[in-house]
RODO-2510 file (C-alpha; in nm, 4 decimals, decimal comma):
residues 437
     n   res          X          Y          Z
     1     x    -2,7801    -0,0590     1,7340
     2     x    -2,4320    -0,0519     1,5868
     3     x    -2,5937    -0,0236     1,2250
     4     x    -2,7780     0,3198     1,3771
     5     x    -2,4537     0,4409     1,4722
     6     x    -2,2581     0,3718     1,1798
     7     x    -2,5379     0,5745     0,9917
     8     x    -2,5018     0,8304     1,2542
     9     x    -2,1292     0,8668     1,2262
    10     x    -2,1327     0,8790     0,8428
    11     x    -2,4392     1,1500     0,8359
    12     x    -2,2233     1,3650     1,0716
    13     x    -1,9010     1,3227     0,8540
    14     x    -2,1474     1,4207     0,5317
    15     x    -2,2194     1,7611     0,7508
    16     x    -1,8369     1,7690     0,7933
    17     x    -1,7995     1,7089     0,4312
    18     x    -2,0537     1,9992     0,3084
    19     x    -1,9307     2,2669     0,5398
    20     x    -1,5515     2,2228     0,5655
    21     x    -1,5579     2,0808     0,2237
    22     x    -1,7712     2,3786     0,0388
    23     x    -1,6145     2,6475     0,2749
    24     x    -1,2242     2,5025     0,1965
    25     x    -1,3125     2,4420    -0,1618
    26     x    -1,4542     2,7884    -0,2600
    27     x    -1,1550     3,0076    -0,0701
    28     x    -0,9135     2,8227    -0,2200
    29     x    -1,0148     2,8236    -0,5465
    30     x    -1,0833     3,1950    -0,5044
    31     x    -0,7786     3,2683    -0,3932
    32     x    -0,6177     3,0318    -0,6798
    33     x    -0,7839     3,2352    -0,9411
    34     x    -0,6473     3,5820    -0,7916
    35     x    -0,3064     3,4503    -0,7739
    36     x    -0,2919     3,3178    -1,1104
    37     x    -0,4449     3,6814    -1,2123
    38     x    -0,1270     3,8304    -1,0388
    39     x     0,1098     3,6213    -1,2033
    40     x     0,1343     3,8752    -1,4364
    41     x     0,2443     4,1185    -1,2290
    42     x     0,4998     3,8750    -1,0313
    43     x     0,3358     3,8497    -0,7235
    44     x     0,1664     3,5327    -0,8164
    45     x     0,4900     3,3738    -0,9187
    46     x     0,5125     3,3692    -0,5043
    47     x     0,1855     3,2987    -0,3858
    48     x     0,0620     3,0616    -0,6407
    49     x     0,3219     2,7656    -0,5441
    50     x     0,2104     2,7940    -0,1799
    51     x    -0,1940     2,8184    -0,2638
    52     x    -0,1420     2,4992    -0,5022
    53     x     0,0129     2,3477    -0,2513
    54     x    -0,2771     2,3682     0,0050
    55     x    -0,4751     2,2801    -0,2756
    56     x    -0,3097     1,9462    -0,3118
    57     x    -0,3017     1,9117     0,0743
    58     x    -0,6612     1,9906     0,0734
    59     x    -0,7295     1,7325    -0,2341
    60     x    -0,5002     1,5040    -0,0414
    61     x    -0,6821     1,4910     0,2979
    62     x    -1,0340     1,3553     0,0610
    63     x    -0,8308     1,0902    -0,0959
    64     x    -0,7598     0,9839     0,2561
    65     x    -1,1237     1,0064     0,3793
    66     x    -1,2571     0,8593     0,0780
    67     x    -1,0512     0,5482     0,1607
    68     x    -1,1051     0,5534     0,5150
    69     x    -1,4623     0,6323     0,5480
    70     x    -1,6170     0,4413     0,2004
    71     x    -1,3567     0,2030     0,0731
    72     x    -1,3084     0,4330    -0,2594
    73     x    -0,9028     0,4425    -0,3555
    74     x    -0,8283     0,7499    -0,4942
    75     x    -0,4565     0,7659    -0,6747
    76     x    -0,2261     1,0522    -0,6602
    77     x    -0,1817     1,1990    -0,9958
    78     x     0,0968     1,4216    -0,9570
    79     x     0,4072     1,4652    -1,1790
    80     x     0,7235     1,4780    -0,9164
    81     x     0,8860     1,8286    -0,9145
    82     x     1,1926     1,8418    -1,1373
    83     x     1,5311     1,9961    -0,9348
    84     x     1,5066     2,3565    -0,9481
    85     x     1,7535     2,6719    -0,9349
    86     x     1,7618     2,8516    -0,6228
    87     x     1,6648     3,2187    -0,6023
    88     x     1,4182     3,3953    -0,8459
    89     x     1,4736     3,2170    -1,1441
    90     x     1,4196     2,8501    -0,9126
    91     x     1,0984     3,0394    -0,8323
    92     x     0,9977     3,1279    -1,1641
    93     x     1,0593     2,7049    -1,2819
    94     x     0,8208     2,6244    -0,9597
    95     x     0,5106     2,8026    -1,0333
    96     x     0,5732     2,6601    -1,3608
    97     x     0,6234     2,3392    -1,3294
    98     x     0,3328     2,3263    -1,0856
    99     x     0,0990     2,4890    -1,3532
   100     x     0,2055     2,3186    -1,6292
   101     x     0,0890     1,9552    -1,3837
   102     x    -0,2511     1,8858    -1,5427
   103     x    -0,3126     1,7697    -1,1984
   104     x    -0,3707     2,1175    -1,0916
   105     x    -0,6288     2,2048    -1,3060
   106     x    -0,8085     1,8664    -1,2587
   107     x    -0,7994     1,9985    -0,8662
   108     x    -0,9374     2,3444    -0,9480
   109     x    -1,2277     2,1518    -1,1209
   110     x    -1,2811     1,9522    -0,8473
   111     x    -1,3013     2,2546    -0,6286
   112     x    -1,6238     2,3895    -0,8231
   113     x    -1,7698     2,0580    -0,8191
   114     x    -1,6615     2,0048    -0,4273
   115     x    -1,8216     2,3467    -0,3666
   116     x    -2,1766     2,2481    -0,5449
   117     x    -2,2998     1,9138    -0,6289
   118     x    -2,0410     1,7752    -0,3851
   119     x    -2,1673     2,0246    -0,1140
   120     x    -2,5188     1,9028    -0,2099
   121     x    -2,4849     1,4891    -0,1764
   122     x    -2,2972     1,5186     0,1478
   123     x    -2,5468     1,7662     0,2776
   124     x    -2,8698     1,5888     0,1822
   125     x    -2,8588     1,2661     0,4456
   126     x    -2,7410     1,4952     0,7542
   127     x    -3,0336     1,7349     0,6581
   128     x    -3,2549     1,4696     0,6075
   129     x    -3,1466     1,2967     0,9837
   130     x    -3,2084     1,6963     1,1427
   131     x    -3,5166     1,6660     1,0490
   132     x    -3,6200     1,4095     1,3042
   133     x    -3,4728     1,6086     1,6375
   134     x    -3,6684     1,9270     1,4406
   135     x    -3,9922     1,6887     1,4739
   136     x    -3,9818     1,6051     1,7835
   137     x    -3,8993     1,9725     1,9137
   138     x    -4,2065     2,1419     1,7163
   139     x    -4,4628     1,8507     1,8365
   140     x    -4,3158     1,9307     2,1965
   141     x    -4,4923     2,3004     2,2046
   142     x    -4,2204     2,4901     2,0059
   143     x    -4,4721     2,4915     1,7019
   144     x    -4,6744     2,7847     1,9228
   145     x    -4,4825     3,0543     1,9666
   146     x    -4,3412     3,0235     1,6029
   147     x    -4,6802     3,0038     1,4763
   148     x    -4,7645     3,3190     1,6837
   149     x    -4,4348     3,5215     1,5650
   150     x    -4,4534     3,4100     1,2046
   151     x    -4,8351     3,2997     1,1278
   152     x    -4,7395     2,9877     1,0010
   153     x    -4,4270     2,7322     0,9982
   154     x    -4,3742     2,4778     0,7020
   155     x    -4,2017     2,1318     0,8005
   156     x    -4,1438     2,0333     0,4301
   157     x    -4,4761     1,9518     0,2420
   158     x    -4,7042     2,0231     0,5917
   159     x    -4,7988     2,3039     0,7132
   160     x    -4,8166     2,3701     1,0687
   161     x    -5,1222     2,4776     1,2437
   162     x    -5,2049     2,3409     1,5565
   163     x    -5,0784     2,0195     1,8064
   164     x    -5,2462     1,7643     1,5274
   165     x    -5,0255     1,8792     1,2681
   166     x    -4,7215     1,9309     1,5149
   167     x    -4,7558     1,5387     1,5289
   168     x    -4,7860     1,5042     1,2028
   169     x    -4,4778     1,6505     1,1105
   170     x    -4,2956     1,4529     1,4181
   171     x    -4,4121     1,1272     1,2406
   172     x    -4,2669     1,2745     0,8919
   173     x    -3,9612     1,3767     1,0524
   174     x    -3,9197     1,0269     1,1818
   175     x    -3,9385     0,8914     0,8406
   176     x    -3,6983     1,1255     0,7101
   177     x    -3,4669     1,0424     0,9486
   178     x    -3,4934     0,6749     0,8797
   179     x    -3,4636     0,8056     0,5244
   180     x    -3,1455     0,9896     0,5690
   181     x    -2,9750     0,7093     0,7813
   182     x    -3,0466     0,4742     0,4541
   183     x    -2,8778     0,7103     0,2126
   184     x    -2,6099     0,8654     0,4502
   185     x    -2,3490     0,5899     0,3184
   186     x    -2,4435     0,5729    -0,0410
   187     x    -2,4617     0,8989    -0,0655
   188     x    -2,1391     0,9847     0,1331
   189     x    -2,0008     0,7221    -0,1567
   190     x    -2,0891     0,8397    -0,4338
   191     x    -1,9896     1,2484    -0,3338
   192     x    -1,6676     1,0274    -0,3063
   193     x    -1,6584     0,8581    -0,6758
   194     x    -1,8186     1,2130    -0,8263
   195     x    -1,4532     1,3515    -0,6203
   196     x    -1,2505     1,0745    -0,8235
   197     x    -1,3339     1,1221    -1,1688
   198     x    -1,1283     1,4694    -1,1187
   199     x    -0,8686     1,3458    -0,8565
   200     x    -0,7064     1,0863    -0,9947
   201     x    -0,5018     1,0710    -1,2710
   202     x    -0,6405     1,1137    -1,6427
   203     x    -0,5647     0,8355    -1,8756
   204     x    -0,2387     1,0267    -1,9988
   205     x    -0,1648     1,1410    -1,6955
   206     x    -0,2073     0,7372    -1,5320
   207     x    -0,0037     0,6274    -1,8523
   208     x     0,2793     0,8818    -1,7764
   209     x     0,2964     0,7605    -1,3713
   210     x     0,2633     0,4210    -1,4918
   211     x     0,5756     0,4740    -1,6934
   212     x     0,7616     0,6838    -1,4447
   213     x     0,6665     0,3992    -1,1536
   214     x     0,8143     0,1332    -1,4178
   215     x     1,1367     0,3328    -1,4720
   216     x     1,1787     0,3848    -1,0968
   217     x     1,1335     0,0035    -1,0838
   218     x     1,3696    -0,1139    -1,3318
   219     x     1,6357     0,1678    -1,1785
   220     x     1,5890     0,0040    -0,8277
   221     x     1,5937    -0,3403    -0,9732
   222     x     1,9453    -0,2843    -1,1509
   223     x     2,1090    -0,1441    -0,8651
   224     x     1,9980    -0,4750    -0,6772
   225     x     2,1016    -0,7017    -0,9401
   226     x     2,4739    -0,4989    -0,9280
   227     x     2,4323    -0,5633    -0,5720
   228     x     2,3383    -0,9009    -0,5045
   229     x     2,6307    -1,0210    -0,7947
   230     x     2,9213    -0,8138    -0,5890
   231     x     2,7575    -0,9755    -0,2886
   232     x     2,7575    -1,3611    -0,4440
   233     x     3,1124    -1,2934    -0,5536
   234     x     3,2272    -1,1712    -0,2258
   235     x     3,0360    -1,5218    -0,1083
   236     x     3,2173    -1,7232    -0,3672
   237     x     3,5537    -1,5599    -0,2844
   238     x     3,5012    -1,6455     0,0646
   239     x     3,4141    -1,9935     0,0966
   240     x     3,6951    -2,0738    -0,1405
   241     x     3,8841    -1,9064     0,0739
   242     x     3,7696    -2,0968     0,3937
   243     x     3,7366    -2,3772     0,2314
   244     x     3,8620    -2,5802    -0,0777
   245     x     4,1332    -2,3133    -0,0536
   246     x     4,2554    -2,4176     0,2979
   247     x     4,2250    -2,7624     0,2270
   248     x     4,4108    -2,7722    -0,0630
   249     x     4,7136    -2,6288     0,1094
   250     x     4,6718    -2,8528     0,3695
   251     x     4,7047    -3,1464     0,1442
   252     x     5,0212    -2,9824    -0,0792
   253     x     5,1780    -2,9247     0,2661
   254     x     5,1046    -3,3276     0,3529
   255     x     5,2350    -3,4397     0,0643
   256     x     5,5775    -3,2491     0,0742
   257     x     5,6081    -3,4118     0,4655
   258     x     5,5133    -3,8020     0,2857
   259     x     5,7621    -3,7132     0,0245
   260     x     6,0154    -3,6571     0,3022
   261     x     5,8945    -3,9477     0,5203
   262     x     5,8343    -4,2049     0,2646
   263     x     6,1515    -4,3531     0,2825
   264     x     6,2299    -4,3089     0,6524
   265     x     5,9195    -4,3909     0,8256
   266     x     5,6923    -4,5653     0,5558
   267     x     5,4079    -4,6263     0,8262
   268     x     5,3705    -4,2367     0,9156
   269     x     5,4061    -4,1681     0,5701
   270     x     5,0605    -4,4137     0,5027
   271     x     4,9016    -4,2231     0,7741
   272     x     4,9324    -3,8875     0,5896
   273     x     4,9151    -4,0587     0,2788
   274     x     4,5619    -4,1587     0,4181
   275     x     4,4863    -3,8019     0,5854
   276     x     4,5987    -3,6434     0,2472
   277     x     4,3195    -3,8672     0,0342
   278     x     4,0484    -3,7565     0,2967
   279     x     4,1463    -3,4075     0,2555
   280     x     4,1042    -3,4165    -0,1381
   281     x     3,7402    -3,5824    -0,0618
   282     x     3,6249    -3,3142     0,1551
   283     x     3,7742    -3,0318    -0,0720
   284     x     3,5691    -3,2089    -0,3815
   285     x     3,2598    -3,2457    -0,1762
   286     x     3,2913    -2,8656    -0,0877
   287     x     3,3907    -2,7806    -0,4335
   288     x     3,0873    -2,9176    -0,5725
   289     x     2,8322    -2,7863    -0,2971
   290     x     3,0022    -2,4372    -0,4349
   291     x     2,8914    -2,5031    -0,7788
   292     x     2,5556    -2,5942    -0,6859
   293     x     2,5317    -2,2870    -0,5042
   294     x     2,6042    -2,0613    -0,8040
   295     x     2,4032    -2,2460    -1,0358
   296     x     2,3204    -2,6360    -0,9724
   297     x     2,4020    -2,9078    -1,2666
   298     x     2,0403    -3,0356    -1,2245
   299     x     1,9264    -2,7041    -1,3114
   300     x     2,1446    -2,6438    -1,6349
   301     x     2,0802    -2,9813    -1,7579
   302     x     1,7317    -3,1125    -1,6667
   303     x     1,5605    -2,7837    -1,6451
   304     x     1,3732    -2,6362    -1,3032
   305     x     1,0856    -2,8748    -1,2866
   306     x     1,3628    -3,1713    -1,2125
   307     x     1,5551    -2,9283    -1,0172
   308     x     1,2502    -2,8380    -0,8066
   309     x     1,2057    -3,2062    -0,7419
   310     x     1,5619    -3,2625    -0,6596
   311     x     1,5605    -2,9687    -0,3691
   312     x     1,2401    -3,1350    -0,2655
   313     x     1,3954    -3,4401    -0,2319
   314     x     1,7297    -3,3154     0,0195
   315     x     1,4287    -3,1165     0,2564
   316     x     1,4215    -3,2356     0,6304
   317     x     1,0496    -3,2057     0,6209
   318     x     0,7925    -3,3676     0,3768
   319     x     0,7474    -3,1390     0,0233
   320     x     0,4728    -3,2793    -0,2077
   321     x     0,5692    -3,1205    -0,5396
   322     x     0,3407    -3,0219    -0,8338
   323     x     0,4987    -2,8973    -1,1142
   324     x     0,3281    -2,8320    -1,4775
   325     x     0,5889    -2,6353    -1,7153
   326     x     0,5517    -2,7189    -2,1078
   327     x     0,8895    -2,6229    -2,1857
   328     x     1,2081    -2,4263    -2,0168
   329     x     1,1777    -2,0636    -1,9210
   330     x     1,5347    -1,8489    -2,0020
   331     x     1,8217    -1,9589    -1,7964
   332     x     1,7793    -1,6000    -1,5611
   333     x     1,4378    -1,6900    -1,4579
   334     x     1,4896    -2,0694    -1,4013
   335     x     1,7619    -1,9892    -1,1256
   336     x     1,5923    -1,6512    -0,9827
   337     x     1,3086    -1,9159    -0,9432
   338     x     1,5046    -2,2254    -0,8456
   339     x     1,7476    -2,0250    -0,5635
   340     x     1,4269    -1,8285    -0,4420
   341     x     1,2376    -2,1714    -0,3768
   342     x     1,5567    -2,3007    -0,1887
   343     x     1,5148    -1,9872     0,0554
   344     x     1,1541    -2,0529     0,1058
   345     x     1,2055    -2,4235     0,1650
   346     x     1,4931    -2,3721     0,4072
   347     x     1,3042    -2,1329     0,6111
   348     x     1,0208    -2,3278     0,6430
   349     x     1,2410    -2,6367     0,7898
   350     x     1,4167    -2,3932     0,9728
   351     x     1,1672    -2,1578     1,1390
   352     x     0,8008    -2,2745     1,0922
   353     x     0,7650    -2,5591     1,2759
   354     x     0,5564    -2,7157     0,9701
   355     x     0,5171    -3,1164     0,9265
   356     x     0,4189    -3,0385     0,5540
   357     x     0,5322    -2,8639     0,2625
   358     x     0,3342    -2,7706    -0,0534
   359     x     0,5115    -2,6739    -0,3632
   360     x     0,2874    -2,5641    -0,6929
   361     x     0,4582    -2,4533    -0,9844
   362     x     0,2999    -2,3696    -1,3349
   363     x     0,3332    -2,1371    -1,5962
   364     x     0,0139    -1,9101    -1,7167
   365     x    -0,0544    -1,6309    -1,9383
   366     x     0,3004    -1,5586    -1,9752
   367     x     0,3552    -1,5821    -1,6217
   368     x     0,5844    -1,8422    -1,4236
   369     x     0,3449    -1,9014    -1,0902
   370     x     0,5101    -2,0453    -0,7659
   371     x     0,3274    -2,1149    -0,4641
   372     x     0,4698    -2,2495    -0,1184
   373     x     0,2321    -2,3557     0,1094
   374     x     0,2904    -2,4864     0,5149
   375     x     0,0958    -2,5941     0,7881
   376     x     0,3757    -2,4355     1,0719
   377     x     0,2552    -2,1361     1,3168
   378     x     0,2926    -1,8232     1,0789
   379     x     0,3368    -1,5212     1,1784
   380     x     0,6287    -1,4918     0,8246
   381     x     0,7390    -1,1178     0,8267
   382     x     0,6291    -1,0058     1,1568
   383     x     0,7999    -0,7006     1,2593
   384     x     1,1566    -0,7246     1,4715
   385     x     1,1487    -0,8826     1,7634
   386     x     0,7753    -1,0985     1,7396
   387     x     0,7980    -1,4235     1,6889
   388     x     0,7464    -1,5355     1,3466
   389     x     0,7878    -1,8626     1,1535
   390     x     0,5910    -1,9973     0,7801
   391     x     0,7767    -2,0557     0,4768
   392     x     0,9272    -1,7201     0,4735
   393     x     1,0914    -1,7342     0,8239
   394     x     1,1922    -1,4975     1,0653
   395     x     1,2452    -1,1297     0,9617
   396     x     1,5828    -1,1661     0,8809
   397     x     1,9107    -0,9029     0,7031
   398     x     1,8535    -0,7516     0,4242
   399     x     1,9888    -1,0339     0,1292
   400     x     1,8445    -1,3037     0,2576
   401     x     1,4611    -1,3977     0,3708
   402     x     1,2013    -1,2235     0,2429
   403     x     1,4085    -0,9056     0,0983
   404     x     1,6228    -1,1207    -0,0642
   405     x     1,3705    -1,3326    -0,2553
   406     x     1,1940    -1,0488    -0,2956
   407     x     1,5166    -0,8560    -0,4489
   408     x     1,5929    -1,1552    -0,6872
   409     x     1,2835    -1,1758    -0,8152
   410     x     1,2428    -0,8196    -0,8755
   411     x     1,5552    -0,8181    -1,1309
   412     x     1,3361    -0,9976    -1,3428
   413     x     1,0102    -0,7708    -1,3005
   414     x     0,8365    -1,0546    -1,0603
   415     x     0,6320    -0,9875    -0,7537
   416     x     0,6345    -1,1691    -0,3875
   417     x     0,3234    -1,2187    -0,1789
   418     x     0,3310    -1,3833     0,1511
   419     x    -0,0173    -1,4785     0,3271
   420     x     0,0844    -1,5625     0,6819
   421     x    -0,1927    -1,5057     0,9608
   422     x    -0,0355    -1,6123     1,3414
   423     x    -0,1369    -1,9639     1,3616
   424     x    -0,0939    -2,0895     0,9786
   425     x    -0,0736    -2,1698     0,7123
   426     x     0,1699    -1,9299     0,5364
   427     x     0,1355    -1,9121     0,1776
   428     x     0,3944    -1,7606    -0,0312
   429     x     0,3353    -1,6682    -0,3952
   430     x     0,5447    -1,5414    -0,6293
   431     x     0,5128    -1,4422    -1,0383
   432     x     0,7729    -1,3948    -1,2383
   433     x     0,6894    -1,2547    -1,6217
   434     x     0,8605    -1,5530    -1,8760
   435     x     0,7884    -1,7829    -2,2030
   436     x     0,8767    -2,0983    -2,2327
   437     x     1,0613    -2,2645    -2,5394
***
């Protein structure tokens, strides 16, 4: 039953298609053409930006029912508008820009093709579908009177005499309707594909949005790098500040009071003398957990399959470890990599609930692969306020979580992807672009 009204639905959407579609399609594009004939005379310079812009909302709405209604993904191809004067001449270096978008004239194409074989192929399963209703209504009686008024009614190839062939053509509408309901969805999808080979970008046009997405990418990507630097030397700043700092002074200030008591009360002076040593301990301890927070010894001098190991290693939780690397990626990519693993790990001893940690690491067709897998309750970037957990945590501030992996990774041109249904596992990939030396 639900197949019959699926094949319902998408015949009716095909009628949809052929008269919106082919009565949209051929006003616009008639009323393109007469603005671009008035250009020359200036009034065109004023109506053409608004007509191509219903165009585009018009070509725009399709993309989105071509992915909604037959799975087809239909890219935007056009070039963004550059900034513009105001007044007359702004007006003038609109309709320009807009017509000098090959974009546009790929959509007026599609307009003559929307209008006629596209008008056709999402026309021909609804027709076919009306044709069992029409059946069933001449083999009723309605035949009669038509026959009467007209001497003689056609229901495609039979011709329409009397009640026999009335039931005839009920039985032939039947099978046309089962016929329709067949082809309404590949039908439906290929009016769809025909629509794509003129609404999506051409292979300059993909080349040039390829480029201008990369550009856009890099841009972002160097303001975060500026970013997250001020930010770790803010971080740096502070915990020196908090800490080795403030011990330090603590201990300068103890040994001025043992200089001043060593001869006068030797015992107190032991005690500080004691205190003092314990200071210096803690200070190197923190010293060194700074240093391993900008960039960890292990790292610089064993490379990030031993360093990998070694975070494994200080985990509260179980983290079997695979690694396979044939050499050392560049110094950037092993601590992008190496700190972005650390925030995974932590979040999935801090937030996921998991008894098991899976860490894959291996470097393919020039790209460094990591994969962190855990058995907690998912639910890794839910939105504010739901519960969430998996090796990417909690939705947490911008810097740290899943932005800031995300953000640290991007520097370097790699990608994050985070699998994390409610329940488990999460999964979190990520691919950075590197060769190894």
């Amino acid at each position: 039953m639900k197949k019959v009204s699926d094949a319902l639905l998408t015949a009716a959407r095909g009628l949809w298609l052929a008269i919106f579609g082919m009565a949209t399609s051929i006003l616009l594009f008639a009323l393109t053409m007469v603005s671009l004939v008035l250009t020359v005379l200036g009034i065109g310079l004023f109506t053409t930006p608004v007509l191509v812009k219903a165009l585009r909302a018009h070509a725009s709405l399709r993309r989105r029912q071509a992915k909604a209604w037959a799975g087809v993904e239909i890219p935007e191809p056009y070039r963004p508008l550059p900034p513009r004067r105001t007044g007359l001449a702004g007006q003038v270096e609109l309709c320009t820009a807009l017509l000098k978008d090959p974009a546009t004239w790929r959509d007026l194409l599609w307009l003559l093709v929307d209008g006629t074989a596209g008008t056709v192929l999402s026309l021909l399963a609804p027709a076919l579908v009306l044709y069992l209703p029409w059946g069933i209504v001449l083999a009723a009686g309605v035949w009669e009177p038509i026959d009467r008024a007209g001497g003689g009614l056609w229901f495609t190839f039979v011709h329409i005499t009397d009640q026999s062939t009335a039931n005839l053509a009920a039985a032939l509408g039947l099978v046309w309707g089962v016929v329709g309901a067949l082809l309404a969805r590949p039908l439906l999808r290929t009016d769809f594909l025909l629509a794509k080979q003129l609404l999506a970008p051409g292979p300059a046009a993909a080349r040039e949005l390829a480029l201008a997405r990369r550009v856009d990418r890099l841009t972002e990507s160097r303001h975060d790098a500026v970013d997250g630097s001020a930010a770790e030397l803010r971080r740096i700043e502070r915990d020196l500040h908090d800490g080795a700092q403030a011990r330090l002074v603590a201990m300068g200030m103890s040994l001025g009071t043992i200089e001043a008591l060593i001869e006068k009360d030797p015992a107190r002076a032991k005690q500080l003398v004691a205190a003092a040593r314990a200071d210096s301990a803690e200070a190197l301890t923190e010293l060194r957990d700074l240093v391993r927070g900008i960039h960890p010894p292990v790292l610089a001098e064993r490379g990030l399959a031993d360093a990998l190991r070694a975070l494994a290693l200080r985990m509260p939780l179980p983290v079997e470890v695979d690694v396979e690397l044939a050499g050392r990626a560049e110094e950037p990519v092993e601590t992008a990599a190496y700190f972005a693993v650390s925030e995974v790990l932590t979040n999935a001893a801090k937030h996921s609930g998991a008894r098991q940690v899976w860490l894959d690491v291996h470097h393919a067709d020039g790209m460094l692969r990591i994969s962190v897998t855990d058995d907690g309750r998912g639910g890794a970037g839910a939105p504010a306020g739901a519960p969430a957990g998996g090796a990417a945590g909690a939705r947490r501030p911008a810097g740290s979580g899943l932005a800031g992996i995300e953000r640290r990774i991007g520097t370097l041109d790699g990608v994050l992807a985070v699998s994390s249904p409610v329940g488990g596992p999460t999964l979190v990939t990520m691919e950075i672009p590197c060769v190894l030396r």
